[in-house]
Structures are given as structure tokens and as C-alpha cells.
N, C-alpha and C positions, 0 to 999 in steps of 0.2 A: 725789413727782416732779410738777414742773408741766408742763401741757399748754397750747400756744401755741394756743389757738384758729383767730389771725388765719394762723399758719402751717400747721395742717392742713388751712383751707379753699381757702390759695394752692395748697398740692401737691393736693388734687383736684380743683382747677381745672386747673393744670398737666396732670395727669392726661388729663382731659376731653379738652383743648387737643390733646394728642399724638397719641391715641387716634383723635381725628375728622379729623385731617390724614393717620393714615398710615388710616386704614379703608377708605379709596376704593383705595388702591394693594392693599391683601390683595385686597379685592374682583376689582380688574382680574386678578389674578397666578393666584387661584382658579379664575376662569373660563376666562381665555383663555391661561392654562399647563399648570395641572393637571386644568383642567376638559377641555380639549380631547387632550390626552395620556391620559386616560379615557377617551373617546371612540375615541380613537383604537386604543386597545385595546381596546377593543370590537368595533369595526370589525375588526378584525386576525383577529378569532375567528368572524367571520360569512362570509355567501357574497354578499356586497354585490360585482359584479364587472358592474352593469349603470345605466346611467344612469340608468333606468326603475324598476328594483327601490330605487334609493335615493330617488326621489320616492315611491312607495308605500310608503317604510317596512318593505317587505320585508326581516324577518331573520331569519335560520335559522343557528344554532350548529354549528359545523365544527370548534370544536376546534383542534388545531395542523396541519390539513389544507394550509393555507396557505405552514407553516413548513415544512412537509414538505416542499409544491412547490418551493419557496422551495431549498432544503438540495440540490433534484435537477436542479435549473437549470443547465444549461453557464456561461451569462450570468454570474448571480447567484455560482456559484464561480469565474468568471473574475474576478469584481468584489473579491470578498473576496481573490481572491491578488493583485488590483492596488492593493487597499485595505493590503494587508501589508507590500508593496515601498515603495510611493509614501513610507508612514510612517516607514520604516527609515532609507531614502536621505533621506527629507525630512528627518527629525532630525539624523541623523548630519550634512549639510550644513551646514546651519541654524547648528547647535551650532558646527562647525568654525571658521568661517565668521564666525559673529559673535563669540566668542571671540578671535581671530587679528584681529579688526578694532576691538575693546575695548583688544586690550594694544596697537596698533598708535598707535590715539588716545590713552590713556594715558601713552605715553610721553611728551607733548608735545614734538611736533616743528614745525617751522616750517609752518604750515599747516595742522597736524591738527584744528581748531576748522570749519575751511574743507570737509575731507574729511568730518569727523563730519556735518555736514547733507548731506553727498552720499550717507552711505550709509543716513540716516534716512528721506531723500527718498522711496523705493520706500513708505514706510509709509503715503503721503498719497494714495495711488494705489489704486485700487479692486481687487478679482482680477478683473473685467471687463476691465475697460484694460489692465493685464497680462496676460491672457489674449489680448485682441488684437493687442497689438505683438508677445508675441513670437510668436503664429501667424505672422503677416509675417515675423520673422526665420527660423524654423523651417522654413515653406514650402517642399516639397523641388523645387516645378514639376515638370518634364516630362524627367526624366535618360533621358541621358544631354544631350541635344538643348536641352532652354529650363530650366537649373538657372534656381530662386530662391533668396530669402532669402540665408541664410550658404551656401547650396550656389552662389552665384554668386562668392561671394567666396571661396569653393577655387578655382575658375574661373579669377576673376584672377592668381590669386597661383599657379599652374601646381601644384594642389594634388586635381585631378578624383579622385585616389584615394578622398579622406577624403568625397565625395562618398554618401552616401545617403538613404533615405525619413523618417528622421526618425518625427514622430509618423504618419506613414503607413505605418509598416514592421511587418509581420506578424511579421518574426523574432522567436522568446524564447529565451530561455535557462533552460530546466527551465521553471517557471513563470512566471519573470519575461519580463515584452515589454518590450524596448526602445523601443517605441516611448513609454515615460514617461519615458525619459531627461529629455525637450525640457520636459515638465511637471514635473518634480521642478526640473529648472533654475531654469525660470519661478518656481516657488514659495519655491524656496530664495532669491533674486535677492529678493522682495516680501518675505521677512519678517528675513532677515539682521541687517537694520537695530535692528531692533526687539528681537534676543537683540541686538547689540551694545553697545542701547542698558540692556538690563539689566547685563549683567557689566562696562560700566563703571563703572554704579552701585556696582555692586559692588565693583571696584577701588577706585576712590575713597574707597572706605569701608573698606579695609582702614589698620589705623594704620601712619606712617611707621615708628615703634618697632620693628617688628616686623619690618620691611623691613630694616632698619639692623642691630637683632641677628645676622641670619642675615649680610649680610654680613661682621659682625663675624668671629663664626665661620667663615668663610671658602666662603662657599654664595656659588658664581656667577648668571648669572641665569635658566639651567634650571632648577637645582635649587629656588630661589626660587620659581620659575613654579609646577613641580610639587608641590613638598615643601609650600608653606606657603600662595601666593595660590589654587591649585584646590579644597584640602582648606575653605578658609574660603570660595567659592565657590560650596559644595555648595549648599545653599539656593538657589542661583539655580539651578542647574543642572537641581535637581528641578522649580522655578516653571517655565521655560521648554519643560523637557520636555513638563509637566502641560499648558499652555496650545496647544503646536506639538501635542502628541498630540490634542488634543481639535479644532484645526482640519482637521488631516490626515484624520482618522477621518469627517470630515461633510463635507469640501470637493466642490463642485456649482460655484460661478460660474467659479472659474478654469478646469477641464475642460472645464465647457460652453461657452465663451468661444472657447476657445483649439484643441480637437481635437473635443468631444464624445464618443461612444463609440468612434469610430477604428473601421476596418476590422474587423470580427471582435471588437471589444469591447475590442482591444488596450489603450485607454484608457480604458475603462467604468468608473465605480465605483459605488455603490451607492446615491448621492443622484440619479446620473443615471437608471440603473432605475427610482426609486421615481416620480421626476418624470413620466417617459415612460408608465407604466404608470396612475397617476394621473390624471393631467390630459388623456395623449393616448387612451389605449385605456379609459379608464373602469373601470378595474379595482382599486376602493377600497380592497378586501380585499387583495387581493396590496399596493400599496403601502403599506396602515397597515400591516403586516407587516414588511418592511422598514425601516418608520420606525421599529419598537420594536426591530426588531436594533440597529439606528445609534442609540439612545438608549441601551439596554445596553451596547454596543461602548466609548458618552462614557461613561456611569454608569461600567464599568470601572476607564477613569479617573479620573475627577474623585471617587469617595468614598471613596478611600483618602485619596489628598491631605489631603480635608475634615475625615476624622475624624484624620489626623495634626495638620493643623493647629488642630483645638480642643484635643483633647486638650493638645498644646504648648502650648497658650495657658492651661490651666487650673494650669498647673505653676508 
């Protein structure tokens, strides 16, 4: 067997070549991802809860003391059942929503090209900015007396019944507070676009063939919908989930944008906690704490996915 000289010394060169272009990016990913998610479990296990003890390096091991606090919190279990709702309703919108707005565009109708950028539009827009406008809309003013937002426009339209607090309203129902209704909207409203813009894809890529069989067979276009374009859908269905579950579980700009914690924590979640307790009350420990929930909570997610999707790929 002959051996090319001049081609083993190309590929370790090639080799060399790769190696030193991607080594700076491990490097960066090392430090300032895993390196500091380290740390920050670290942190999570100490009594670091003083501005002063973290400039001296003071650290003393506590164990899961933190997580214990953490688990006995009003707050903190307010946040996780507003963490549980926000994700449910978010999804379930979301999904609904961009689905019904895929086969809508799909159908090509006169202008549907026209509509399709009007509902991707929302994806160009930050959760800040969304989070501000519809604060504005939301805004319940001063009821009965000086309604705002969409409480002005019950107003006009001789409509004062449907008038209430919006995200200022303490009412729940068992665990859930209403007052995320107005956030779940908001969020659903910013990301719609973006699953509609998947399951078109997806549509579009189903074969005509297949479409034309079933009507053959005499499948109307329910049955269609159901029986044949959702089951070939699934894959999107799960991506979309995986990606909305993993933004829902960590979302901080849009809440804090738009309501912050709300009255009584009505709207609190758990990136808002960590921030507040962090940054405002110096309380390190308690917040890496929280931050390795919210990284478990994503991890949940996202390594099932991962190892389905190697796995599928190895096959």
C-alpha cells in the first residue's frame, strides 16, 4: 500500500489549521460558560450573602441550607407556580396560534405573503419593547374613575363591565393569579410568529402526493389536517415546544419590562428573584442558588431532546 506523503502532511496541516481557529472559541466557552456556572455552584453552597464577605473571600460551606431557604420562601413558591402556569398557557397559545396561522398562510390566499411578514414582524422586536407597549395597553389606571389602556376602550364602546386590574390584580384561582393573563398574551403575541414560521416549513415540505392520495380516498380537509399533516409535523412540534419551554422557564426582560413582580408577586418569576436578590440586596448565595434551579429546570429540557436527537442521527 502506498502512502502519499505530500497528502499526509496537507491533512496535518489541515489539522493544525482547524484546531487553532476553533481553540480560542473552547477557550472562551470554558471559561465564561462552564467556568462560571462552576463557580456559580460554588457560590450556591457558601454563605457569600454580604458585599464585604465577597471581597474578602470569605467562604464557609452550608450545604443545601440555601436551597432549603429557597423551597420555604412564599416568594420563591409563588414564582415556581407562576413559572408552571406562564409555561402551560404560553405553550399551549403559542402552539395554537402559530399553527392556525401556518395553515392559514399556506393556503395561499390573496395576500397571504403580505400577512406572513405581519405575523413574523413581532420576532424583530425585543421582550423589552414588548414588554412596554403592552404595559401601556394593559394599564388598568385608576377604575372605576380614570380607566387606561384597553380599560378605556370598554369605556368607549359602553363595555365598563369587562373592566378590571389586569396585571395589577391580586385575584387567583387556586394557584394561578390572573394577573399573567396580560403576560402570557404579551409573550404569546412576540413569539407566535416564529412557531408559525416553523410549521410552515413544515407544511411546505410535506409532498403534494400525499395530499392528493388522501383526497383520493375521500379524506376531507379535517381529516387531512389531522390524520396525515400533524402526525408528519411532530418533529416540529417537539422543536418548538423544546425552544418555547426553554424561553418560558428563564424569561426575566419581558416581565420586568412590562409588570415586574406585581403586587404580592402576582407576577414574579424566578429570574426576577434571582436579579433582585443579586444585584440589589447582595445576596450571592441565595441568588446562585436559584440560578442552578433555573439551569436544571432548562437542563430538564433541553437533554432529553439532545440525546434523542444524537441518538436519531446515529441511526
Amino acid at each position: 500500500m502506498l502512502i502519499n506523503p505530500r497528502g499526509e502532511t496537507l491533512k496535518k496541516k489541515n489539522l493544525i489549521i482547524g484546531i487553532t481557529v476553533v481553540f480560542p472559541s473552547i477557550v472562551a466557552i470554558a471559561i465564561f460558560v462552564y467556568g462560571f456556572i462552576s463557580w456559580t455552584l460554588r457560590v450556591s453552597f457558601s454563605n457569600w450573602n454580604s458585599f464585604s464577605s465577597l471581597l474578602r473571600g470569605i467562604y464557609k460551606f452550608v450545604g443545601f441550607r440555601n436551597y432549603e431557604r429557597l423551597f420555604q420562601d412564599y416568594r420563591f413558591q409563588t414564582d415556581l407556580w407562576n413559572t408552571l402556569f406562564f409555561t402551560i398557557f404560553f405553550l399551549l397559545g403559542t402552539i395554537a396560534l402559530g399553527i392556525l396561522m401556518a395553515t392559514l398562510v399556506d393556503k395561499g390566499l390573496k395576500g397571504s405573503r403580505i400577512f406572513q411578514n405581519l405575523f413574523l414582524f413581532p420576532m424583530a422586536i425585543s421582550f423589552v419593547v414588548t414588554g412596554t407597549v403592552w404595559s401601556w395597553i394593559f394599564a388598568p389606571g385608576t377604575l372605576p374613575n380614570n380607566p387606561q389602556g384597553i380599560n378605556l376602550l370598554f369605556t368607549k364602546l359602553g363595555l365598563e363591565k369587562l373592566m378590571w386590574g389586569w396585571y395589577t390584580s391580586t385575584d387567583s384561582l387556586g394557584h394561578f393569579n390572573v394577573a399573567l393573563i396580560p403576560v402570557i398574551i404579551a409573550a404569546t403575541w412576540q413569539l407566535a410568529g416564529y412557531t408559525m414560521a416553523m410549521y410552515l416549513a413544515g407544511l411546505r415540505g410535506i409532498p403534494d402526493d400525499i395530499i392528493e392520495a388522501a383526497k383520493v380516498d375521500g379524506a376531507n380537509e379535517w381529516k387531512i389536517f389531522w390524520k396525515i399533516k400533524m402526525p408528519l409535523l411532530t418533529p416540529i412540534t417537539l422543536s418548538a415546544l423544546i425552544i418555547l419551554g426553554h424561553i418560558s422557564l428563564k424569561i426575566f426582560d419581558l416581565v420586568f419590562a412590562m409588570t415586574g413582580s406585581g403586587p404580592n408577586f402576582v407576577t414574579d418569576v424566578p429570574a426576577i428573584y434571582m436579579f433582585e436578590l443579586t444585584f440589589r440586596s447582595n445576596r450571592y448565595a441565595m441568588g446562585s442558588a436559584i440560578a442552578i434551579i433555573m439551569l436544571l429546570f432548562v437542563a430538564v429540557v433541553i437533554i432529553p431532546y439532545l440525546v434523542t436527537s444524537l441518538r436519531g442521527g446515529k441511526r
